[in-house]
N, C-alpha and C positions, 0 to 999 in steps of 0.2 A: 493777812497775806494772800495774793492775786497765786494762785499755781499754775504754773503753762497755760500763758495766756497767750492765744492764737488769735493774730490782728490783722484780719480781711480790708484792703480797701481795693478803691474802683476808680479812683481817678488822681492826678496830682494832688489836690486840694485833700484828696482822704490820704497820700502816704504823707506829707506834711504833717498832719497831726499824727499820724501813727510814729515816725520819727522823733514828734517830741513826745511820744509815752516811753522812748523808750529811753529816755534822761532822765524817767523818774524812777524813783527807787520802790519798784512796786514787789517785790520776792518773788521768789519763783524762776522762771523762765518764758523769756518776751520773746517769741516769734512773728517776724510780720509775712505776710504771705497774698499775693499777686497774681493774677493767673485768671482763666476761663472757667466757663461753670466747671465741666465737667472735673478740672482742677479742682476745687474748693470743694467738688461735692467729695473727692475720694481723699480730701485732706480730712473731710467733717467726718466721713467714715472710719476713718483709720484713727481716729480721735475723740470718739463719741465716747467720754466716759466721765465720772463725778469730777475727775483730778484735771479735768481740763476746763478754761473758760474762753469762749469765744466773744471776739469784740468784734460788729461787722462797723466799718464807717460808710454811711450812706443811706441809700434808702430803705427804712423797715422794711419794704414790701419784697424789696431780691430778698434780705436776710430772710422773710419767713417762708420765701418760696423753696430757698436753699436747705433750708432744714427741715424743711416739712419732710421729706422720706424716713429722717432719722428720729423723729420723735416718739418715745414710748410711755415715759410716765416721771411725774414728779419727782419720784423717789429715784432713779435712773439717771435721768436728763441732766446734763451736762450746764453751768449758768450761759446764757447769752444773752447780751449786752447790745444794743444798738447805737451809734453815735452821727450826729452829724457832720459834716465835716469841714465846721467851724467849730467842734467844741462845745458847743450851748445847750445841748441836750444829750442828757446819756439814760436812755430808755431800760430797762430792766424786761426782757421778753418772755423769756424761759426759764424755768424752774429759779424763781427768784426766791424763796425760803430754805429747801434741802440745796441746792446746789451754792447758793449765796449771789445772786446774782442782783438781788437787792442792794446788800451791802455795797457790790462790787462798784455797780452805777455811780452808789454812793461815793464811793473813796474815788473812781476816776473823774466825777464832777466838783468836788473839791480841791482836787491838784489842778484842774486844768480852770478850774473858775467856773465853772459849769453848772448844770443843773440835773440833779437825777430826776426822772420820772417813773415813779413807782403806782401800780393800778390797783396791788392787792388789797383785798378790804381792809384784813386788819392792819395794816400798815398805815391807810389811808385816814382809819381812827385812831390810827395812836396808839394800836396796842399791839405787844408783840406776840407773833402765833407760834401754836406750842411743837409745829414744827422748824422754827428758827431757836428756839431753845433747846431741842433734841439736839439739833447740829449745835450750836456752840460751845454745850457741856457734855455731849459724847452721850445723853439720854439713849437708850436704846426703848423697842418697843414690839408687841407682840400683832398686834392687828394696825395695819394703817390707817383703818375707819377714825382710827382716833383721834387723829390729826384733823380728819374733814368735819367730823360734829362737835371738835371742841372748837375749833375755828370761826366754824359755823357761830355754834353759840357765843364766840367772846366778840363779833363782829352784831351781832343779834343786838346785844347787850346783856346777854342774859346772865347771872350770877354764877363765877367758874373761881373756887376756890383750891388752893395747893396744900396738900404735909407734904411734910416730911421731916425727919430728926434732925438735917443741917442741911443748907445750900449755899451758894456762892455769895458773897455779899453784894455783886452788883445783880441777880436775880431780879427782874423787874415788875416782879409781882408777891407780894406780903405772904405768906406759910405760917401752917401750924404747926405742931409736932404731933400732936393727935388729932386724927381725926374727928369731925362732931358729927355724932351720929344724929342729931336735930336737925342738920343743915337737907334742904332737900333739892337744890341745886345740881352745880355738876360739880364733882372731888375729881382731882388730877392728885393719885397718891405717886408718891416718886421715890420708891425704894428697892432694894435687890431682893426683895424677901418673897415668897410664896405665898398669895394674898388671895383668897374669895369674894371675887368683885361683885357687888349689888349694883341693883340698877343705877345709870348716873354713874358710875364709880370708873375710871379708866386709871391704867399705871403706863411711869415710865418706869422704866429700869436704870439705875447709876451702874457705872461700871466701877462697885465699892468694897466686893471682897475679893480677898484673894487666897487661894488654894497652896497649901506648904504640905509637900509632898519629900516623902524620904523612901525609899524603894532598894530595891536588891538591884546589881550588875544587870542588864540585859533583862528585867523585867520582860514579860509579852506587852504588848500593849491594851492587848484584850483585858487583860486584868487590873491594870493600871485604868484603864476609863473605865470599867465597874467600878472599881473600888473610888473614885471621885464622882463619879454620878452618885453613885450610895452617900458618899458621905455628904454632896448638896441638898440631898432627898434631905438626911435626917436631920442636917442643921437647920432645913428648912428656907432654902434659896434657890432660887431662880439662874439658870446659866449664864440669861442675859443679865446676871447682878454682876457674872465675875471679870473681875479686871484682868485676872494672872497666875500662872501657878509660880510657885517661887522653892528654890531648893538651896542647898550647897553648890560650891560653884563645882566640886567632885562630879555633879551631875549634869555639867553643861552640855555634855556630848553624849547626853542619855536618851535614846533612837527613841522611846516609847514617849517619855518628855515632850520632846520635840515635836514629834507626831500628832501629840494629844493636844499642844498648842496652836499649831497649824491646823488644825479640824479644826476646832472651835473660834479661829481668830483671838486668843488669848497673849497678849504680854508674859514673859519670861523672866524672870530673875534669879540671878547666883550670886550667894553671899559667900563670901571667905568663913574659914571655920572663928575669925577671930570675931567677924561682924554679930556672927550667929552665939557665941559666948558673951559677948555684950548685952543682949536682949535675953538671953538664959537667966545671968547676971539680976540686970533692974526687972525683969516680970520676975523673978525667984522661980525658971519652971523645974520640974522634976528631969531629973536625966537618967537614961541608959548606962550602963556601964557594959554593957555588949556592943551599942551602940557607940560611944565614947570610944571603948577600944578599936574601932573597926573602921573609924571616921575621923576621931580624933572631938569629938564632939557630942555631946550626949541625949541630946535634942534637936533634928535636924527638922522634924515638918512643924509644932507647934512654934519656934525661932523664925524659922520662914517665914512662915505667912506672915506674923506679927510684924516682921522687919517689913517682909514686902508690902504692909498696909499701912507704912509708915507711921510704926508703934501702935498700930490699931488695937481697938479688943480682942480679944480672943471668941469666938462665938461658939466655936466646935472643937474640941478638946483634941488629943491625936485619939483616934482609931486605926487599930490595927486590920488589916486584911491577908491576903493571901500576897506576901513580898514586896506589900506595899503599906506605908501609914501616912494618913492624911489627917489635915488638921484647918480651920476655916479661924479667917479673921477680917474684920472690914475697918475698913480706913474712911470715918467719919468726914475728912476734910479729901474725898475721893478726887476732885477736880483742881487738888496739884499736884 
């Protein structure tokens, strides 16, 4: 899916083809837009961000002249696309891996009969780079370097091997589940877990467990992020592992919830008390009867998580803190 795609052209021949992109069924939102530089420059400004992709029709040379002010870096940059205006070629210019502007080329050179052209090395060998993988399973990652030297190395030729316990089944490169510690290449390990990297060794992060939390009315929320930082410490995961915290849906409009998920970029989930007896049910967990009484439920964070890891394991049992009990579970098949 194309998202707010913003469509530059410069002469008849360029709104022609932009008119017939906008008969195609691309998602998102298609904008076409016309105008002098200093137009385009304050449109590119007021638009410079991941969620946007610009299409210039014409000559690469205005597109890179137009953009050049606004350029910062891979990870930033917005996809920009170049096209000519017959159609025949759709250039990939800018951030063509994190932003998708590879792919983008791609999809608008097959509906319109066209040709993408793509420069990136490992594209150009055939292999896919482990920052086009970050973006399409939601990898996250701790240092950027790791994108440039494994890159580096898979465009090299040089031997770059995957774990991890499950991945996607169109993943286009072969995994173990454990790592081989004989191997002395490069390991790309790809797990939520809190790992001591050796040399050679680089991680992504899935976004695979998730946090099932049950707390008192109007917790602080001071205590509420102790008490789940603790509990990531001790189950032994990384933040960038977590998908979510997940409660009762009693705690939808719980300030420090809420809070705690908007700082971290976290996903939310509320289950009804009958979702969360279901899953008490087939795991057989232990219940509250203080709890039970006061809820109507007698296991609200170890039910959680587990629900919201779509029946995942259990990893981290409930612990109690101060008005608040948390409880960790990861969802094996994290990327549906």
């Amino acid at each position: 899916m194309i998202k707010n795609l913003i469509i530059f052209y410069f002469t008849a021949a360029g709104e022609t083809l932009a008119r017939r992109l906008l008969t195609l069924k691309l998602g998102g939102n298609v904008t076409l837009f016309s105008g002098k530089s200093a137009e385009i420059k304050n449109c590119l400004k007021k638009n410079w961000n991941n969620d946007t992709t610009f299409l210039f029709i014409g000559a690469l040379g205005i597109a890179v002249r137009l953009i050049a002010p606004f350029i910062k870096d891979k990870f930033s940059d917005p996809a920009v696309v170049v096209a000519d205006e017959t159609g025949k070629y759709f250039i990939s210019v800018l951030s063509g891996h994190f932003g998708g502007a590879n792919e983008i080329a791609q999809i608008l050179a097959q509906n319109l009969g066209g040709e993408a052209v793509i420069t990136t090395a490992t594209d150009v060998q055939g292999k896919v780079g482990l920052d086009v993988l970050a973006r399409k399973y939601g990898l996250r990652y701790a240092d950027r370097e790791v994108f440039k030297r494994v890159n580096a190395a898979l465009a090299r030729g040089d031997e770059v091997k995957f774990f991890a316990r499950a991945l996607p089944l169109d993943f286009p490169y072969p995994y173990r589940a454990e790592i081989e510690e004989e191997f002395s290449g490069i390991k790309i390990l790809i797990s939520p877990y809190l790992v001591a990297l050796k040399p050679n060794e680089y991680q992504l992060y899935p976004p695979a467990v998730w946090v099932g939390i049950g707390c008192r009315r109007g917790v602080e929320f001071t205590l509420l992020e102790k008490a789940v930082l603790e509990a990531l410490q001790e189950g032994g995961v990384s933040l960038k592992g977590v998908a979510g915290i997940a409660s009762i849906e009693l705690k939808k409009d719980e300030t420090a919830l809420l809070e705690l998920a908007a700082k971290y970029g976290l996903k939310t989930k509320f289950f009804t008390r009958e979702e969360l007896l279901e899953v008490i049910t087939i795991k057989n967990l232990p219940q509250s009867s203080k709890v039970l009484t006061k809820v109507g439920v007698g296991n609200v964070c170890e039910a959680a998580a587990i629900k919201g890891a779509g029946m995942g394991n259990l990893i981290l049992p409930k612990k109690i803190f101060p008005k608040v009990s948390v409880a960790l579970a990861e969802a094996l098949r994290w990327w549906e």
